[in-house]
Steps between C-alpha positions, in 0.01 A plus 500: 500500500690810356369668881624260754259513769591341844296172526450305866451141474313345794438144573209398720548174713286439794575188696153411561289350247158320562458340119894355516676556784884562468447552063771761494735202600370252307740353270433564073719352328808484705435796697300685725157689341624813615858448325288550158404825597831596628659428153283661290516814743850519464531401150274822443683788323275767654499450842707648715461357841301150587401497863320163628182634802447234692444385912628166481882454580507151274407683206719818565833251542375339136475869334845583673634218308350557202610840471245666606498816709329457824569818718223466688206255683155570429264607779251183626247722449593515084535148528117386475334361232235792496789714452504726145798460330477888461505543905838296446658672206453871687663300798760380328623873373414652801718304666769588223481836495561553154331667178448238217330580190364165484447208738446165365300210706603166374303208693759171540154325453541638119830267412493439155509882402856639390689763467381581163143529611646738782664751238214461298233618769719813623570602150130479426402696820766740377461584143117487587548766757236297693465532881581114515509171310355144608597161346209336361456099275215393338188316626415177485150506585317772361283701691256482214446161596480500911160518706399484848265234664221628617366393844263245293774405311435669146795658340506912495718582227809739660498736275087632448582658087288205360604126385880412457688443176468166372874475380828614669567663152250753585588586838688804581840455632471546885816538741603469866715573707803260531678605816836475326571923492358831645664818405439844701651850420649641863240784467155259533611262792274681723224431256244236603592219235865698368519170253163452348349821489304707290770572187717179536579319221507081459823340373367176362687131613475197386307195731834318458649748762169593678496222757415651822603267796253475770398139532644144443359501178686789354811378653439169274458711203760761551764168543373348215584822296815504609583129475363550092662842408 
């Protein structure tokens, strides 16, 4: 970027986890879930400092080793799962004390993303002059085609604009949010949702590096990626 902004990279890791306890740790492919994170983090050719948030010593000794920059331990009260990951970033630079133009959450539940897709989102933030920039894949169920049950049982369609499309074909294309990168200029931390807010722009993944890990399941699919890559 011909204007070289300075860009905070922050890794969220809380020890506790109620859908798989201890996933941070968890081995992929030789090493620890939140190693992946830590590479692509440091790979990055944007960001300037990567500082790992967390409460749990275990997990600050792993970022230590992987390079990461732990300088200090996040509150118990920042450490809940009711906790928004916005409440942690302001933390995080509070504690800090420094001016960044950006700050950039990457979740070690996101560990297939790389550096690339890193780059890619703070350029896009950048040369959009958008307040921030959220990772986002493909569906794989459309909304189009989701109801809710009625207390007799019936199916409500979800969405109340008449039937759905009989083919996919006709379907328009509908995204979500991955997980795998939130960007935030330094001036709209203080906003209520500084990632995802009115003006930010999508930078679109593929489902191939969308896994989120939050359940036994995903850990089977995101080492089954890995194993076949």
């Amino acid at each position: 970027m011909p204007d070289r902004p300075r860009i905070l990279g922050l890794i969220p890791a809380r020890g506790g986890s109620q859908g798989l306890p201890g996933k941070h740790l968890a081995d992929l492919g030789g090493r620890p879930v939140l190693a992946w994170t830590a590479a692509a983090a440091l790979e990055s050719q944007l960001l300037d400092r990567t500082v790992l948030s967390t409460e749990d010593e275990e997990i600050a000794a792993l970022g230590r080793q992987v390079g990461l920059d732990v300088p200090f331990t996040r509150p118990p009260g920042l450490a809940g799962d009711d906790v928004p990951s916005a409440d942690v970033v302001r933390h995080a630079v509070g504690v800090l004390g420094e001016a960044w133009d950006y700050v950039v959450l990457l979740q070690p539940t996101s560990p297939l993303r790389t550096s690339e897709d890193i780059d890619a989102a703070i350029r896009l933030c950048h040369e959009s002059s958008a307040p921030g920039c959220v990772s986002v894949s493909p569906v794989r169920q459309h909304p189009e085609w989701m109801f809710r049950l009625a207390p007799d049982r019936t199916l409500e369609p979800l969405l109340e604009h008449g039937p759905p499309a009989d083919r996919r074909q006709d379907l328009p294309a509908v995204f979500a949010l991955n997980g795998a990168v939130y960007v935030a200029r330094g001036e709209h931390l203080e906003c209520d949702d500084p990632f995802a807010g009115a003006g930010s722009v999508a930078y679109v993944m593929p489902p191939e590096r969308s896994v989120d890990l939050d359940t036994e399941q995903d850990l089977f699919l995101l080492r089954t990626l890995v194993e076949t890559r």
